[in-house]
N, C-alpha and C positions, 0 to 999 in steps of 0.2 A: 771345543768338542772333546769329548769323554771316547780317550780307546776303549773297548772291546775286550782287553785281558784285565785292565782296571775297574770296569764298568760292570761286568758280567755277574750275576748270581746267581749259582744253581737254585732250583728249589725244588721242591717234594712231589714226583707225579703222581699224590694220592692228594683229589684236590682238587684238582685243576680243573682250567675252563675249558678243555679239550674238544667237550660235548657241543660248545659253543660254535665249534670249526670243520663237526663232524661231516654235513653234507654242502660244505658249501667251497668253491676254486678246485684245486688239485683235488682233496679231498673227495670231491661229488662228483669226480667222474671215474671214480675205485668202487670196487663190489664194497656192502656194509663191512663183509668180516677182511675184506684184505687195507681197507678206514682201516678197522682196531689195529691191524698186525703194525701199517705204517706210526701209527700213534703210541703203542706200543714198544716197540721199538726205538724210540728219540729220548732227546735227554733234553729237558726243559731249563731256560736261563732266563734271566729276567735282565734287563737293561735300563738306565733310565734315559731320559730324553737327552740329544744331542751324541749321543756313540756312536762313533764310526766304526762299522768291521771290515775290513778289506781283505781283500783276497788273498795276501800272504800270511793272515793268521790262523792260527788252528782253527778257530771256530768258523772259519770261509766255506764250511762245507752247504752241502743242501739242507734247506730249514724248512720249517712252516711258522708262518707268522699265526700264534695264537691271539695275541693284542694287542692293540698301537696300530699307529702306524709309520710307514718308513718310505726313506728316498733312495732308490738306487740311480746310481750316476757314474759316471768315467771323469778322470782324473788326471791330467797331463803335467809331467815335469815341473812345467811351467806357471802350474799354479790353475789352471783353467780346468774348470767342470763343464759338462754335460749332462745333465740329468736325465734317464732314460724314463723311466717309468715310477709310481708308487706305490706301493704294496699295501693292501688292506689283510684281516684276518682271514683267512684262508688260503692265501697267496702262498705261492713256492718260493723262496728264495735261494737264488745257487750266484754265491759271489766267484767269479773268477777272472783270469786276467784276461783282458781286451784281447782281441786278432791283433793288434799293432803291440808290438813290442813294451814300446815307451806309453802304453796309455793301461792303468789298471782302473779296477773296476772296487765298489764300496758298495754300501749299505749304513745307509743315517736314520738312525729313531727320531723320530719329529717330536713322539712323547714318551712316556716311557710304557716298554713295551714286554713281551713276553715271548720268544723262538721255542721251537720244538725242534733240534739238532735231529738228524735223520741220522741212521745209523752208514758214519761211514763205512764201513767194511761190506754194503750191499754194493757190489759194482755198478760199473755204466752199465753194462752189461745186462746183467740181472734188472736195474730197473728199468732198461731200454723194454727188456722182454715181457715185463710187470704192465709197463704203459700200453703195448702191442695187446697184450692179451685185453686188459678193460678197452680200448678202440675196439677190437675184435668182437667182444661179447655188443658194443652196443648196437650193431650191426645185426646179431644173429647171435645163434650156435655159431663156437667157434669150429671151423672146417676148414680142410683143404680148397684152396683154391679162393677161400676171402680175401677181397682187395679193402685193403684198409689206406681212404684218400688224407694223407701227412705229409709234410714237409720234414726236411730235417731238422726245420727251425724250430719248428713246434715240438719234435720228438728232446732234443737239445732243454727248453723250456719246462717240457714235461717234466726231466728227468735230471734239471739243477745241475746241467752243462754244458759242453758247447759242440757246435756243428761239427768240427774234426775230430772230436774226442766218438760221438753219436757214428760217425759216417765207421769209423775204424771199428766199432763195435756190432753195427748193421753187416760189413764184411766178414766178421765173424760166424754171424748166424747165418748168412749166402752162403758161405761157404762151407756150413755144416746142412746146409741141406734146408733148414728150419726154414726160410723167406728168401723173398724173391724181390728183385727192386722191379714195378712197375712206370708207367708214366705219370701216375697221377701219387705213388706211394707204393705201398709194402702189400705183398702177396702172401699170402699163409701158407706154406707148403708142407708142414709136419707139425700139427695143432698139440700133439702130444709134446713132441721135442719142444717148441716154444715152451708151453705150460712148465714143462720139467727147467727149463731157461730162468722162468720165471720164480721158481723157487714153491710154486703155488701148488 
């Protein structure tokens, strides 16, 4: 296997196959102009086959898989994987360490591939509020009082991190007023505030 700091190639986002990945996973459930801003925004690497990134390297942040494909799995001391799921192009990718102490989490190119790094410096936060607001719009106008039905597993997923990082970020916006936790998910309570949350 090929690390991830020896593996990695920048290259030129004048070019790229971006357009390839415009309407489809993470991607297709964003308005078209807030696609560009997310695309926009990243910084493109190239990999070839067999590279592992793991969650203690810089590059573990949230990605989009522009091409390739790849294996995400869990990794114990002990030598023993679990392979959670595959990633195809359009896919979100957010490597981080497992709920178990002793077990991290990877990312393997099957062949050789191409990531779209997301811009870390947008918080959970801001993309919690980013992924609230596209659920909301699919719904309706967004308004007061829209129940948007989510998990926090999916919110976590959406947003290339994990349930307690999501759940501390959602308390955040409870507690400024912005949403409301329902039974089913998230309640709109200040559609302005959210939007402005959301950077959008």
């Amino acid at each position: 296997m090929t690390s991830a700091r020896r593996g990695r190639r920048d290259v030129d986002l004048s070019g790229t196959r971006l357009s390839d990945i415009a309407g489809r996973g993470f991607l297709g459930r964003l308005s078209p102009d807030l696609a560009e801003e997310v695309l926009q925004s990243g910084r493109l690497a190239s990999y070839p086959a067999g590279t592992v990134i793991s969650s203690s390297r810089e590059e573990s942040g949230p990605a989009l898989v522009v091409s390739g494909s790849l294996r995400y799995f869990l990794s114990a001391p002990d030598g023993r994987q679990l392979t959670i799921r595959y990633l195809l192009p359009g896919d979100l990718v957010g490597t981080a360490i497992a709920e178990q102490s002793n077990v991290a989490s990877h990312i393997e190119l099957l062949e050789p591939g191409v990531l779209l790094h997301l811009d870390r410096d947008r918080s959970v936060r801001t993309r919690l509020a980013m992924d609230l607001v596209e659920r909301a719009k699919m719904r309706g106008p967004l308004r007061a009082g829209l129940e948007i039905d989510v998990t926090q597993q999916s919110l976590a997923d959406a947003t290339g991190s994990v349930r307690e990082v999501v759940s501390r970020a959602l308390g955040q916006l409870r507690r400024e007023g912005v949403v409301a936790r329902n039974a089913d998910g998230i309640t709109v309570l200040d559609p302005d505030a959210l939007i402005r949350a959301a950077g959008v």
